[in-house]
N, C-alpha and C positions, 0 to 999 in steps of 0.2 A: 697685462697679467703675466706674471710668472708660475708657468707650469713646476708644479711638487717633483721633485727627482724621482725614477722609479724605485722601490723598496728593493734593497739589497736581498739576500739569500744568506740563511745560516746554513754553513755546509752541513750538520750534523742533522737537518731539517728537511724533507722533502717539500716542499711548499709550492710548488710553481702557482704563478699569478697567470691569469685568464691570457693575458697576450705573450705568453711564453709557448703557448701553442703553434703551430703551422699546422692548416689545411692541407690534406691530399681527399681527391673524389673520383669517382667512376661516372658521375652525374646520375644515379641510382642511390647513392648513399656517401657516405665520408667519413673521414677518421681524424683526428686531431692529435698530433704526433710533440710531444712538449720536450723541448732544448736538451733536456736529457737523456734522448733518445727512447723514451717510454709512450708509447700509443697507448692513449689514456680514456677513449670516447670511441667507440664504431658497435653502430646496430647494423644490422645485417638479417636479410641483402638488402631491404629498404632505408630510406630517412626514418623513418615512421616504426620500422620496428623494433624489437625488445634490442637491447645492448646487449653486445657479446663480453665486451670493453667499458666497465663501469666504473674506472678506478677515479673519474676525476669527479666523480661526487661522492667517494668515498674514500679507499684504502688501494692498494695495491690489488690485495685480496679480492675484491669488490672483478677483478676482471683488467690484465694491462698486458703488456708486451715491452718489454725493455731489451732493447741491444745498445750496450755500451761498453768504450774498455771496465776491464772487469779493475775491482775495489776490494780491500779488505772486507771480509765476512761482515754484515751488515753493518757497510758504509752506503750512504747515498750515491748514486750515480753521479758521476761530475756533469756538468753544463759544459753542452757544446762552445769551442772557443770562436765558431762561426755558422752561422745559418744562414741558407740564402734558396731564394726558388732558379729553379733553372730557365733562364732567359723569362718569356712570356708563357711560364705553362704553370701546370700545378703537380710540377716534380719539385722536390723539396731534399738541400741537401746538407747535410750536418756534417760539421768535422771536428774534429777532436787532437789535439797537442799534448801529448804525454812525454814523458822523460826518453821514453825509450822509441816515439817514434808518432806519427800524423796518420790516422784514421780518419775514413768518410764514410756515410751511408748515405744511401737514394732512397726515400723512401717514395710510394707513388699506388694508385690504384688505375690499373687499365680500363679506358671505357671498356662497358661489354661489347663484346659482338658475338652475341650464340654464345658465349662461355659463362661461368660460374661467375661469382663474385672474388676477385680478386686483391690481396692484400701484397705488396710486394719491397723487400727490402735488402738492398745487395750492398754488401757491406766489402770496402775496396780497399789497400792500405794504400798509402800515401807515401811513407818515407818510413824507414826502418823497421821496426816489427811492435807491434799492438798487440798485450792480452785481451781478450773481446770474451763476451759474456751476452747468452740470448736467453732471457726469462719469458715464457710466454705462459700467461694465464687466464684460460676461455673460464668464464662466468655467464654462463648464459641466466637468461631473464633478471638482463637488467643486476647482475652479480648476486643475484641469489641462489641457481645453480650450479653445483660441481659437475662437469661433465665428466662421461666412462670416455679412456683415454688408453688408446694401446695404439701396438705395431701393428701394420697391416700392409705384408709385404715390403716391406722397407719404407713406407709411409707411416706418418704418426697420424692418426686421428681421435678427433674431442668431441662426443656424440653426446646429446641431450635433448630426451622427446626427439622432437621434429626436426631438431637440428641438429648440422653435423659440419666440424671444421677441420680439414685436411692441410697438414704443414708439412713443404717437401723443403728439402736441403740434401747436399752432399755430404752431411758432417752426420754425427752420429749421435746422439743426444740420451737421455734419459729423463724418466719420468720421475715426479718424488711431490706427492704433500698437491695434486692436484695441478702440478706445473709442469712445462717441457724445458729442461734446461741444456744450453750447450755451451762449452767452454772453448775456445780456442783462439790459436794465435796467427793475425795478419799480417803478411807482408807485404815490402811497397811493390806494386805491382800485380798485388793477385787479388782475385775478388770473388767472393762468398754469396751466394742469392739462398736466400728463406723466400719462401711464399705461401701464404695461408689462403684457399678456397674455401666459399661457403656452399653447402648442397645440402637438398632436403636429405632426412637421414637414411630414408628408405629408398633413393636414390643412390644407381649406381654410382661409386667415385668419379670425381671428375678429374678432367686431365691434367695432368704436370704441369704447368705452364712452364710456358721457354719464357725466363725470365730477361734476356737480352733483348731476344726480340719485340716482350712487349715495350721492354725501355723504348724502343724506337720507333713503335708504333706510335706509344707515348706521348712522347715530344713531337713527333709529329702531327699527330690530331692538334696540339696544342697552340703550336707556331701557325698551322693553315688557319684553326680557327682566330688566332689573334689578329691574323695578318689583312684578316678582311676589314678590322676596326678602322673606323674613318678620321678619327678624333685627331686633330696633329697640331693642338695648340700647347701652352704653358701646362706642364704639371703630368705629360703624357707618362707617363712612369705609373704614377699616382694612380691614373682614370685607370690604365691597361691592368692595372692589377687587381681593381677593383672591380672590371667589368670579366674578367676573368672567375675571382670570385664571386661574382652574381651567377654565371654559368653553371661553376659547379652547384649551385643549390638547383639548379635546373632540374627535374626528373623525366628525364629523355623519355621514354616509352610512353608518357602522359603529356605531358608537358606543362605540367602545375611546375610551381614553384616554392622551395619550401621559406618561413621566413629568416630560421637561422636549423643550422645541423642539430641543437642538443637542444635539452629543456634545462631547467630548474638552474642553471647558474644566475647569482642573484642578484637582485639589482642594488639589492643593500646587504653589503656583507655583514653572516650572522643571522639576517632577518628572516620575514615569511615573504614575501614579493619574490615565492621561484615559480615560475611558469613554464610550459612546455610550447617548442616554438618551431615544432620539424611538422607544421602543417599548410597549408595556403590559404592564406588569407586573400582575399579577393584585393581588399586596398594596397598593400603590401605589390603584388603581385603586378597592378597593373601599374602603380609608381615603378617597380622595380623593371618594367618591359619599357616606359618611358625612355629609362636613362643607356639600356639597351640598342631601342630603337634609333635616338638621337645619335648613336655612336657606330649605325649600319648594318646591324644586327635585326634581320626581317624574318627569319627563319621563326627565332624562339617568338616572336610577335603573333606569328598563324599556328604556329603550335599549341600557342596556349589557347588562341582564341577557337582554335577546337578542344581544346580541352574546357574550356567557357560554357561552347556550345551542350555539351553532353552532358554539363554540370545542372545549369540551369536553363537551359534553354526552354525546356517545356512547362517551366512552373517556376518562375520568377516572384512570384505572389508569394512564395514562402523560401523566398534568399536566406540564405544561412550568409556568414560575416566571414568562413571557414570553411572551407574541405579537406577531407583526408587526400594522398596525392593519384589517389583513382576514382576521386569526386564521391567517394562515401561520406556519410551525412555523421555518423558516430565517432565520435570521440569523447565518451564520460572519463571525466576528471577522478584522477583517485591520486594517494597518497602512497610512497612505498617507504615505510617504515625501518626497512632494514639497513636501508645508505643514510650514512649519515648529513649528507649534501656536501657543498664546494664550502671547505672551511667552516662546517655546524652550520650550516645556512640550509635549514630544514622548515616545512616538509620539499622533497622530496617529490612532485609532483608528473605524471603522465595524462594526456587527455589535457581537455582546456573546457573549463567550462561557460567560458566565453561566448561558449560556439553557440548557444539561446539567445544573445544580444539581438538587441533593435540597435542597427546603425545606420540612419538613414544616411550619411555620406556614401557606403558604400555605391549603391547604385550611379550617383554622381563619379565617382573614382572610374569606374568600370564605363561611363560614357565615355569619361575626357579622354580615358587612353585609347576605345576603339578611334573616336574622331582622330588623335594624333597619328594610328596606325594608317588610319585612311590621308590624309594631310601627307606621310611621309610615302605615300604612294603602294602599300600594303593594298591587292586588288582587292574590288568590294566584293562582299559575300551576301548575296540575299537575305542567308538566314542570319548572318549578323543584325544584317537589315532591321529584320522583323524583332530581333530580340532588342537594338535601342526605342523603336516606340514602343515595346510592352516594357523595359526599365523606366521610362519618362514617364509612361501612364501609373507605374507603381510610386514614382516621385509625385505625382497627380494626389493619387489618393491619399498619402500617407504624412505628406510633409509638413503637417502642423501639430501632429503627437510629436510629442516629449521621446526620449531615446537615449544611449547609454554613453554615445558618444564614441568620437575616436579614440579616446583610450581605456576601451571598455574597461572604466568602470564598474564597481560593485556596489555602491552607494545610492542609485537608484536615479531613474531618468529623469533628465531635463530637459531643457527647450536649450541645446549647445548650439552655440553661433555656428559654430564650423560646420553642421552638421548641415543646418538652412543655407550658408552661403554653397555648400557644393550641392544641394539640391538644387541652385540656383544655378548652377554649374550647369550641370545635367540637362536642365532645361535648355540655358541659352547653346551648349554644344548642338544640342538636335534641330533648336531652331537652327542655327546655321544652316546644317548640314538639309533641310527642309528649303532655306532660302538657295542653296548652289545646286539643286535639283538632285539630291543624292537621295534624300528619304521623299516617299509622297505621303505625305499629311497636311491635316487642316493646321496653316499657320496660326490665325488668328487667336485661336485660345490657347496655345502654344506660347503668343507673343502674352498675354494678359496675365497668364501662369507662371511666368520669369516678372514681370512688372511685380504681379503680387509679393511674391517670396521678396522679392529685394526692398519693396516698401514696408514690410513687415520688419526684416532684418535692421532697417536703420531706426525704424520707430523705437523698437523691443530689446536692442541687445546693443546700441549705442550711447554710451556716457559721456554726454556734451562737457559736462564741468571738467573730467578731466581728457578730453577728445581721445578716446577711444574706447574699440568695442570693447566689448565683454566676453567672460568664458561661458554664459547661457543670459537667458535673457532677467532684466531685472535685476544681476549678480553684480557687486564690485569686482570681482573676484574676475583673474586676469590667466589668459592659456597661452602657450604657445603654438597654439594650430594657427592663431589669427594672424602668426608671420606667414600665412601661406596668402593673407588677402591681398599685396600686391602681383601675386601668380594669377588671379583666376578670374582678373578683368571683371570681377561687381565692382569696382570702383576703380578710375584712373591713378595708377599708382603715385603719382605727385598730389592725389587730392589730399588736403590735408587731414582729414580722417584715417588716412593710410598714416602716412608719416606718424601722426601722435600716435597710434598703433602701435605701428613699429618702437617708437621711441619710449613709450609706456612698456612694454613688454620685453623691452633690452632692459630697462631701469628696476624691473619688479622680479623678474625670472632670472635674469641674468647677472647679478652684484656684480660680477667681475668684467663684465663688458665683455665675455667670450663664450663663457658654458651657461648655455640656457637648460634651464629645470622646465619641465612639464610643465608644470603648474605648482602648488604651495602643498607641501606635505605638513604633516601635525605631528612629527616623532613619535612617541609612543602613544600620543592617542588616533583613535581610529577617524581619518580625514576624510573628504567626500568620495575619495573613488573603493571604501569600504575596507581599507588597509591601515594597519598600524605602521611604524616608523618611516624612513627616509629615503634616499633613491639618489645617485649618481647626477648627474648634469644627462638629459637626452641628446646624444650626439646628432640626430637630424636635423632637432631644434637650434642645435649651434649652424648646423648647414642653412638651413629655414634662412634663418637671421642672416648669413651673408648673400645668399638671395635675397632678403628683403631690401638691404642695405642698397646692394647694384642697383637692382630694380628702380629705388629712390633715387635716385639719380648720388651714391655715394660709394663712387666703384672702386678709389682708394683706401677707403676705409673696408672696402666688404674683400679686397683683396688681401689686406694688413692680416682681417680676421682667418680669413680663406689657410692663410700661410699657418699660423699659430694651431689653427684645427691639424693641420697636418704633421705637427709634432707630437701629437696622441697614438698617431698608430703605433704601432708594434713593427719592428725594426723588417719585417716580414712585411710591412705596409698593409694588417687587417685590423680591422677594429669591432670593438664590441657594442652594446647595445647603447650603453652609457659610458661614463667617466666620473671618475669618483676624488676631484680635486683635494680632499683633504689626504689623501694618502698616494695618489697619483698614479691609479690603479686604473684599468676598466673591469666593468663590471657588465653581469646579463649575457645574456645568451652573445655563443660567439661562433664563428665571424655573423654581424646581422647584417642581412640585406639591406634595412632603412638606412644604418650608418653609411654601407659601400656604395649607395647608390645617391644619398645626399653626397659624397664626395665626390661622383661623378658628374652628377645633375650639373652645383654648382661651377664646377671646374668649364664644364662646358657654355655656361650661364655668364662665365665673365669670360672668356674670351670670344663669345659672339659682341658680346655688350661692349666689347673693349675694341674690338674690331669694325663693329657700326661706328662706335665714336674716333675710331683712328687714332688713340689714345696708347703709345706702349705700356706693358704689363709693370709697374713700379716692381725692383727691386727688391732680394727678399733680405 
């Protein structure tokens, strides 16, 4: 396959595409800071709350922060001539080549400790002298608010309701039309810090921050926590940046995980498929501590699983598929009318209303990662204990209704393969863990309760004529979750059931032999998962499939494909939800955890595989 070039930039055009962004977080919340020196996304002080910074699903206006050499009176900002994160952390720094001389900024948010939420960006000269230009424009709720904006003692602040944004600098700035703007000029050698705190408004100001010393605070949180990564095969660059960005969607004080920073960028540019994705998903969540885990990372493993514990521990019988990131149950779906979304790709969407879905995988996803946490030597918790036999006994009850499916769907429940084989999952992890003396329970209907499901599964959702399964039972109709059935041991991955699988679902989802589709959309008409038009390639699914490949004993082929994936990232090494081959775009919520952590998964998946077999890594 040959990957589509990426789409040029008309200067006279602000356009940025989804991977022109770079992440900076506080692991609290984040901001997405795009080539042109414009912070164009940050809700504050949570993932989860209203955006201060709305501009990338609308306009400028909508809410952004630009510091870039300055341009003729409404010219576009120029694109950075270089972007790069600083070493292993999530410091991010732009520089800029102009006639008269080379400009850098560090943009970065400091973990909290006891302090306010922080925004921070020191703008340094480089070589000869830089005119510089800082626009900053608070829109609070989500860019439908104008905040009241004055001096206050030599601090500017941007008050609205209950919130209030405090921006200090040494320079001297004015107010005009809703904005903070400052002009001026760097030279090589001296360096400039803005930095914008968030505080409730009836809240005394918070303090200056020392913007040096959080630098170095900074970077240092950043390298210790890298430094513990254990991973030290082919591609370490890749995995380290990727396991970096799973971090920052971390939410320290809880320890949920969110499943990307923003909502509503779309899977199909133009279309309605915008969804909101700064929530935890329970499956998401524990895939996403898997790849963690495998990489020496036990901290966020017990963190979440007390965050688990509080969520559902008491009342598993009515599992939600989502939590808010303090395990609140709400989150109704609404539409915000005002933003016009990423490129006319409306509505516009907050809340998910997903979160009423029947999934019965979930509860299997939430087995397999505590057993993996216990396998990786994470000490046992009694009360984890107690909550995988009351998840098995809800797999008991429940696993022969119909359900929404892994990709919640809005079309209405089936009997989805995926759904029975990780209930089947769920089961046999417990029986294990029942056979090596960890859980006490009655084996015996434990063992009869995985027999059933899995005689069920091949009877109901197996297509002999053309040897493989199905995306629900009785269906032609072909999914990409089924690349996950040589992972999860119903069947020996060389059976041949697996293989036609795999090889069906490369041949039907995948045309191009590399970017796997979900499953079959209908363009403008409305298709089974209750959505009109079309949708990018799933980049997990492309991971999926070179895991499936290794697994099948095809470790040069799943490494060919492995490499090829990794020309999709964003020169930043993040990726988005999907990929969007006819324009050579990603697309969906960005950076997403499933994409970051299929890259890791994998990564790690061929070089144990490649290491058992004593096989060197082929050439890229």
């Amino acid at each position: 396959m040959t990957i589509p070039p990426p789409r040029t930039h008309t200067p006279a055009v602000r356009a940025p595409r989804i991977e022109d962004y770079a992440l900076v977080g506080d692991m609290q919340t984040a901001a997405l800071v795009c080539r042109d020196g414009s912070i164009d996304w940050t809700c504050l002080p949570r993932f989860d709350s209203a955006a201060v910074f709305a501009g990338l699903l609308g306009t400028d206006e909508h809410g952004s922060w630009g510091i870039a050499p300055a341009v003729p009176a409404g010219g576009p900002a120029p694109y950075a001539d270089r972007c790069r994160y600083v070493g292993d952390s999530l410091l991010v720094e732009s520089e800029w080549d102009t006639k008269t001389g080379t400009v850098r900024v560090l943009d970065f948010m400091p973990p909290r400790d006891g302090h306010a939420p922080q925004l921070i960006r020191i703008v340094e000269g480089v070589t000869g002298t830089v005119d510089m230009t800082s626009t900053l424009t608070p829109r609070f709720g989500y860019g439908r608010l104008m905040p009241w904006i004055y001096d206050n003692d030599g601090r500017t602040a941007a008050v609205s309701g209950p919130d209030a944004l405090w921006l200090d600098t040494s320079l001297q700035g004015e107010e005009k039309d809703g904005a903070v703007h400052h002009s001026f000029t760097i030279a090589a050698g001296a360096r400039v810090a803005f930095t914008m705190s968030w505080q409730p408004s009836h809240a005394p100001a918070p303090e200056v921050p020392d913007a040096e010393a959080a630098l170095t605070e900074t970077a240092a949180f950043w390298e210790t926590w890298a430094g513990q990564l254990v991973y030290d095969g082919p591609y370490r660059d890749a995995v380290v940046r990727s396991l970096i960005t799973l971090k920052a969607l971390t939410h320290a004080p809880t320890g949920g995980i969110v499943a990307a920073p923003t909502t509503s960028l779309p899977e199909d540019l133009g279309g309605v498929r915008n969804f909101d994705y700064r929530y935890v998903w329970l499956r998401d969540t524990a895939v996403t501590l898997s790849a963690l885990l495998r990489t020496g990372c036990r901290d966020e493993a017990v963190a979440w699983r007390q965050w688990l514990l509080r969520t559902i521990g008491g009342d598993p019988e009515n599992l939600q598929i989502m939590y808010r990131l303090d395990g609140r149950r709400e989150m109704p779906e609404r539409e915000l009318s005002w933003l016009p979304g990423y490129e006319n790709s409306s509505p516009v969407r907050i809340g998910n209303g997903a979160v009423d879905q029947l999934q019965l995988d979930v509860p299997g996803e939430v087995i397999e990662m505590l057993t993996l946490a216990h396998d990786l030597g994470v000490a046992r918790c009694e009360n984890t204990e107690r909550l995988l036999l009351r998840l098995v006994d809800y797999i008991r009850r429940h696993w022969r209704e119909p359900d929404d499916g892994i990709w919640e769907v809005r079309g209405g429940r089936q009997h989805f393969t995926h759904s029975k084989i990780v209930c089947w999952v769920g089961v046999d992890r417990v029986v294990r863990l029942v056979e090596q003396g960890v859980l006490d329970a009655d084996l015996e209907p434990l063992v009869a309760l995985r027999a059933e499901i899995h005689a069920e599964v091949c009877a109901q959702a197996y297509d002999r004529e053309r040897n493989t399964f199905t995306q629900s039972y009785g269906s032609k109709k072909l999914d990409a979750s089924l690349l996950l059935l040589p992972q999860t041991g119903f069947l020996p991955a060389d059976d041949p059931r697996v293989i036609g699988t795999v090889d069906a679902v490369r041949k039907e989802l995948a045309p191009d032999g590399v970017l796997v589709h979900r499953y079959r959309t209908d363009g403008r008409q409305v298709g089974m998962d209750g959505f009109s038009g079309d949708e990018g390639a799933f980049l997990l699914c492309s991971f999926w499939l070179v895991d499936a490949l290794a697994l099948t004993g095809r470790l040069d082929e799943a490494e060919a494909l492995f490499q090829q994936l990794l020309t999709l990232r964003s020169d930043l090494g993040l990726l988005a939800e999907e990929y969007d081959p006819a324009t050579g775009r990603q697309v969906g919520n960005f950076p997403q955890a499933y994409s970051m952590l299929g890259l890791a998964n994998s990564a790690v998946r061929l070089h144990a595989l490649r290491k058992a077999a004593s096989v060197p890594v082929i050439a890229a």
